[in-house]
C-alpha positions in Angstrom: 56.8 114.7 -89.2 59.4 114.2 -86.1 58.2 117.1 -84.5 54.8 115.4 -84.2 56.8 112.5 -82.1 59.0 114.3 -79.7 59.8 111.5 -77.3 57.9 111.5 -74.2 59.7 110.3 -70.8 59.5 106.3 -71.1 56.7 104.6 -68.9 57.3 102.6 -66.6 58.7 99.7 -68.7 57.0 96.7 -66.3 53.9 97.9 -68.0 55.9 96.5 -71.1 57.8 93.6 -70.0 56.2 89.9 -69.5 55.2 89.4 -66.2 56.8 87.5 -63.1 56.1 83.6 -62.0 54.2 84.8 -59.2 52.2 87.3 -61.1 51.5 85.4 -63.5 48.7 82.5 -62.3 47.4 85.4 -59.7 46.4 87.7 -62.9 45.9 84.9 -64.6 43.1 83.9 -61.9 41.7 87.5 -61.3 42.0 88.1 -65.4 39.7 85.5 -65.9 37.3 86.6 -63.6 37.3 89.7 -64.8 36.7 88.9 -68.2 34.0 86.6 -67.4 32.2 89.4 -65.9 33.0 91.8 -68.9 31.7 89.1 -71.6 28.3 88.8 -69.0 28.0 92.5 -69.1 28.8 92.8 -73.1 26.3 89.7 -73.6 23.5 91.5 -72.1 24.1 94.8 -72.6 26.6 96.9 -74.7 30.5 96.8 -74.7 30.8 100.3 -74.2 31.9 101.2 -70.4 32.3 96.6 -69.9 35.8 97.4 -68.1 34.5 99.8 -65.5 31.1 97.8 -65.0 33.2 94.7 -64.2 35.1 96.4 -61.9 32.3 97.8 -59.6 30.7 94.0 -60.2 33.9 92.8 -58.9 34.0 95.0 -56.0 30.6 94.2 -55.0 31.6 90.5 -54.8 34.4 91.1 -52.9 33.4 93.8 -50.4 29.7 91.7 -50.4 31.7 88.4 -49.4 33.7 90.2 -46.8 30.0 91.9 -45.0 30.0 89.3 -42.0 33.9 89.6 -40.8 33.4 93.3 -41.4 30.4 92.7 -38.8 32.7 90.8 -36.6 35.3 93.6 -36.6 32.5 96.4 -35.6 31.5 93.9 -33.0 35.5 93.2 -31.7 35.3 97.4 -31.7 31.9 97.3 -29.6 33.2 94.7 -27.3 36.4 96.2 -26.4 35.2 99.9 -25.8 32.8 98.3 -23.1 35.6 96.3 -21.4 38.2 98.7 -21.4 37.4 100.0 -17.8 38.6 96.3 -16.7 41.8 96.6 -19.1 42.3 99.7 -18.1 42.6 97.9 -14.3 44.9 95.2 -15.4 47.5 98.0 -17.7 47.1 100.4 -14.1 48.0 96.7 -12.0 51.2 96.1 -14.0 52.1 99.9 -14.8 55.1 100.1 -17.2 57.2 96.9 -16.2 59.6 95.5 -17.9 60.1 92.6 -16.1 59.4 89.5 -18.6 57.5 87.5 -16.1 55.3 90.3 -15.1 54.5 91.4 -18.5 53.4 87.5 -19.5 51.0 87.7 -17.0 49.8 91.1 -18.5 49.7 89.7 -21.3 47.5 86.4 -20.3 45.1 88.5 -18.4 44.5 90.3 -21.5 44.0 87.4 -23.4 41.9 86.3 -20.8 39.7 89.1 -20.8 39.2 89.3 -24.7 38.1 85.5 -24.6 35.9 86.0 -22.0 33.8 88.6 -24.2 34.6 86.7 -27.5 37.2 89.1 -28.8 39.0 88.1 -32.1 41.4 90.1 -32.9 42.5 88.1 -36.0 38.9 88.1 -37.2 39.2 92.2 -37.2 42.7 92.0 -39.5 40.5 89.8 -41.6 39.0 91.9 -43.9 42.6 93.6 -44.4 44.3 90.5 -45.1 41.9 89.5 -48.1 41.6 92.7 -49.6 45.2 94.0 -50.0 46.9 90.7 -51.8 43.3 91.9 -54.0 44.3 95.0 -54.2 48.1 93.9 -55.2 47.0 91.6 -57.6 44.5 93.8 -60.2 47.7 96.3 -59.8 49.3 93.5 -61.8 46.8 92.5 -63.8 46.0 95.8 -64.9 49.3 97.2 -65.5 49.4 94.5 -68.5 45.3 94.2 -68.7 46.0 93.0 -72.9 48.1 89.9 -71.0 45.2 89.0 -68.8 42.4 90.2 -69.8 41.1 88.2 -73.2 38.4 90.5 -73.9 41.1 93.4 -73.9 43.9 91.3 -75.3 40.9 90.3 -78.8 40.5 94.4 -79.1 44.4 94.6 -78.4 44.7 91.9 -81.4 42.1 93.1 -83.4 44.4 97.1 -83.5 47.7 95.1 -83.8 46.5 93.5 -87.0 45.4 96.6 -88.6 48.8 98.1 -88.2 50.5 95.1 -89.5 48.2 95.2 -92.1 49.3 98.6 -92.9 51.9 98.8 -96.0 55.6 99.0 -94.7 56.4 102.4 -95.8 52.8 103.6 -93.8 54.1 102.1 -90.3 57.4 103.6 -90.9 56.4 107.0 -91.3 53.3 106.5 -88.8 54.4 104.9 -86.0 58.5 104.8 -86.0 59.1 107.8 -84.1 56.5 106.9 -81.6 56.8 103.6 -80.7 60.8 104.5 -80.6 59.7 107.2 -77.9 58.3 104.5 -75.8 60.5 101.6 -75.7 63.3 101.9 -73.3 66.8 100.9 -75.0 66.4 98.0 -72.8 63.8 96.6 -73.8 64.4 96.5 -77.5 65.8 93.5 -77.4 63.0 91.7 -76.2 61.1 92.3 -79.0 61.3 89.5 -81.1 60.9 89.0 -84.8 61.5 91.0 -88.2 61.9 94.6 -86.9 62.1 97.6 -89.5 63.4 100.7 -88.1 63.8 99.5 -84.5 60.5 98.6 -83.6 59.0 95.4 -84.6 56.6 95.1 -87.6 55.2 91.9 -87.3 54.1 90.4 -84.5 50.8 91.2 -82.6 51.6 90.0 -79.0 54.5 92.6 -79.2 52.5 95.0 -81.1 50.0 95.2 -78.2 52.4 95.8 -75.7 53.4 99.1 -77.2 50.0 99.9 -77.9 49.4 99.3 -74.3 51.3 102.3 -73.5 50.7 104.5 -76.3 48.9 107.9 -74.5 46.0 109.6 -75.9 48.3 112.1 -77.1 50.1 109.5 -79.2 47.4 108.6 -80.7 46.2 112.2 -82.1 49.9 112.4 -83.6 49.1 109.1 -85.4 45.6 110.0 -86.5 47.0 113.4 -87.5 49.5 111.7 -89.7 47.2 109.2 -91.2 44.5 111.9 -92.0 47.5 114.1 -93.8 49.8 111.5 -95.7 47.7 108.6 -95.8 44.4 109.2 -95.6 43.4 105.8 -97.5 44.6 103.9 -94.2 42.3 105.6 -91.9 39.4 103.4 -91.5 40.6 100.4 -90.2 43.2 101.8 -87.7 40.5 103.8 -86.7 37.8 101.5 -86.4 39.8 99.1 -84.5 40.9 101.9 -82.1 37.2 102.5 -81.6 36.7 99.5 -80.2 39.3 99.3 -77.8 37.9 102.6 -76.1 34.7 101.4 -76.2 36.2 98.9 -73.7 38.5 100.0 -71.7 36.8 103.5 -71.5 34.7 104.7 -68.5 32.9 107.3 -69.3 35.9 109.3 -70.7 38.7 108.2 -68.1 40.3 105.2 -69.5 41.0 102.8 -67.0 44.2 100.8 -68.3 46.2 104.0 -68.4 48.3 105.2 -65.6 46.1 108.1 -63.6 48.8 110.5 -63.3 48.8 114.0 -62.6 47.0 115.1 -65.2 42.9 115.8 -66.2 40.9 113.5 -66.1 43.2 110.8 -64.5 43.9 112.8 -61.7 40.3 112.8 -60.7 40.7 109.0 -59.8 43.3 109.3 -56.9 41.2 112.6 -55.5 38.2 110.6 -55.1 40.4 107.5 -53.5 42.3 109.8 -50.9 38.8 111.2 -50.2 36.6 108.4 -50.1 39.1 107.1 -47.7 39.1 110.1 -45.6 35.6 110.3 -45.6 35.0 106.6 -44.4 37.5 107.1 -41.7 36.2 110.5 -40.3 32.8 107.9 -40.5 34.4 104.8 -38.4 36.1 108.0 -35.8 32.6 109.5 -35.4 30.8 105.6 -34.8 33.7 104.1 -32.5 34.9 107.0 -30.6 38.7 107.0 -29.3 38.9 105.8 -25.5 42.6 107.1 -25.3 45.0 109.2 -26.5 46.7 106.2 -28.3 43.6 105.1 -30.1 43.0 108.8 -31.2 46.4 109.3 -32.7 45.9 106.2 -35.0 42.4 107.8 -35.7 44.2 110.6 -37.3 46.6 109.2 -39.2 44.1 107.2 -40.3 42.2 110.0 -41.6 45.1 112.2 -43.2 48.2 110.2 -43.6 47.1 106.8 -45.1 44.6 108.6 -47.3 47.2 110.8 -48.8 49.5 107.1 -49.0 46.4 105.6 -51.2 46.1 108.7 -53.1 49.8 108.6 -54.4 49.6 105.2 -54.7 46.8 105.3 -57.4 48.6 108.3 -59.3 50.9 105.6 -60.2 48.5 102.9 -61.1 46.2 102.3 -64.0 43.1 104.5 -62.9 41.0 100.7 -63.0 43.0 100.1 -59.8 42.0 103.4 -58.4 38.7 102.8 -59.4 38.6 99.0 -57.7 39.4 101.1 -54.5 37.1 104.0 -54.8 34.2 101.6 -55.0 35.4 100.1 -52.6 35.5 102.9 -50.1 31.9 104.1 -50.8 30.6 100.1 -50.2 32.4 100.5 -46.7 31.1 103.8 -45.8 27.3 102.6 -47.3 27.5 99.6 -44.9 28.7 101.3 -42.3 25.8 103.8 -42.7 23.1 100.9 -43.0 24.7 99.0 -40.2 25.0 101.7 -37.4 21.5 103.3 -38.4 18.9 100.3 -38.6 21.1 97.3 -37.0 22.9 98.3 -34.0 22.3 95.2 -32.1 24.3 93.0 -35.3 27.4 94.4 -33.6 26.3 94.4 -29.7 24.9 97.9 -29.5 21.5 99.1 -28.2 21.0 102.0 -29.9 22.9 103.4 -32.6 25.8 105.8 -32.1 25.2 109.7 -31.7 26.1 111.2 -35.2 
């Protein structure tokens, strides 16, 4: 039966220990919004695919909310291509000093100019600054979504029981090797409670955060043993694992697991390193570089950061990825909408050639 359980490499074990004090009310906060959401969603329609349908509800609030400063930052973009032949006039009047007196007037000329023509450049980091502590924080509450999350954390609950509930000699057969394969050795002591075999036996709230880590993989092996030494035991194990798929599944790419490298996780940080790409090819072909400095950050907008954000979510749970994807494609939709039938909502005439 070992052979079944060859120990995987250990997950990242902050998936498995209790969270920080700074974590803690922020997923605490965004966990409860979440799960609002989800029980709205499994009220009126189905459990099934509630995780993923919360997550694009979520985005839509949060990108939806954000609509007018991302307005204000197309405008800032607007105003400051038509002035730059008077920047351009002030940067060519001062050259490349380094005098400190000098370069303060530079620099209150420029500010000058941009109040003149109502440019805020705070008001286009805006956007940025709410969306990445966002971004951050459903990283956290994600990588322990049974902690956060009550709707998980009652499916969670409802597994944990079922393999308490299993005779002692069943969970020692079923489920030694495996939980043994991923809890690190220094973790184990932060189990607490009656443990049999090294992993704990008895308590749920521990119980769920190794079955919060357990891969699809583990899961066959323990179905495969139930089904050949125990097959008695099946039904409620199973039944109870049901469930927690039917939540946390979106359409077959579960979204509390890491994405990783692998089929069908991988397909979440392809589709967030090209959505990115995509929407900033989109904002390049709108807002045209004036110079060679704006062009280079044009570029690395468009291959380096959405290669970052692509690695990034390989190593997050693919809800994360997912959060961001969404994301992506509201921007690029809005941008679409904006440029085509409103140009004058960010100061232009006519619409941009495509």
């Amino acid at each position: 039966m070992n052979m079944l359980f060859e120990s995987l490499p250990v997950l990242n074990s902050i998936v498995q220990s209790e969270p920080g004090f700074i974590m803690q009310p922020l997923g605490t906060f965004f966990g409860f919004i979440i799960d609002m959401i989800m029980r709205g969603i499994t009220f009126i329609f189905t459990p099934v695919n509630a995780l993923g349908f919360s997550i694009i509800v979520i985005t839509l609030i949060v990108r939806g909310a954000l609509i007018p400063q991302q307005i204000k930052m197309q405008r800032n973009s607007a105003k400051t291509r038509a002035i730059k032949p008077e920047m351009d006039k002030i940067r060519e009047k001062y050259g490349n000093t380094r005098d400190p007196e000098l370069r303060r007037k530079m620099a209150a000329e420029v500010q000058a100019l941009n109040q003149k023509h109502g440019i805020n450049m705070i008001a286009s980091c805006l956007p940025l600054l709410v969306t990445m502590p966002i971004f951050i924080a459903l990283f956290g509450v994600f990588g322990r979504a049974f902690h956060f999350i009550p709707s998980i954390n009652e499916v969670y609950t409802g597994l944990a029981n079922e393999i308490i509930a299993l005779p002692g000699y069943v969970r020692s057969e079923v489920f030694e090797n495996i939980v043994l394969s991923v809890i690190p050795d220094a973790l184990r002591g932060d189990f607490s409670g009656p443990t049999a075999g090294g992993f704990l036996a008895t308590s749920s709230h521990d119980w769920n955060r190794v079955i919060h880590v357990l891969t699809t993989e583990h899961w066959e092996g323990i179905f495969a043993n139930l089904r050949a030494y125990f097959p008695e035991h099946l039904s409620g194990v199973y039944a109870a694992y049901n469930a927690k798929l039917d939540i946390e599944v979106f359409f077959g790419l579960n979204l509390v697991t890491i994405s990783g490298w692998a089929l069908p996780g991988i397909i979440i940080p392809i589709l967030s390193a090209g959505t990115m790409a995509f929407q900033s090819w989109q904002m390049s072909r709108l807002n045209p570089a004036t110079d060679q400095q704006q062009k280079i950050m044009q570029y690395m907008m468009m291959l380096v950061m959405p290669l970052l954000f692509g690695w990034f979510t390989v190593n997050a749970s693919s809800a994360v990825g997912l959060y961001w994807v969404m994301g992506n494609v509201f921007l690029i939709t809005q941008n679409f909408i904006v440029y085509k039938f409103f140009p004058h909502k960010i100061g232009l005439a006519d619409a941009p050639a495509k």
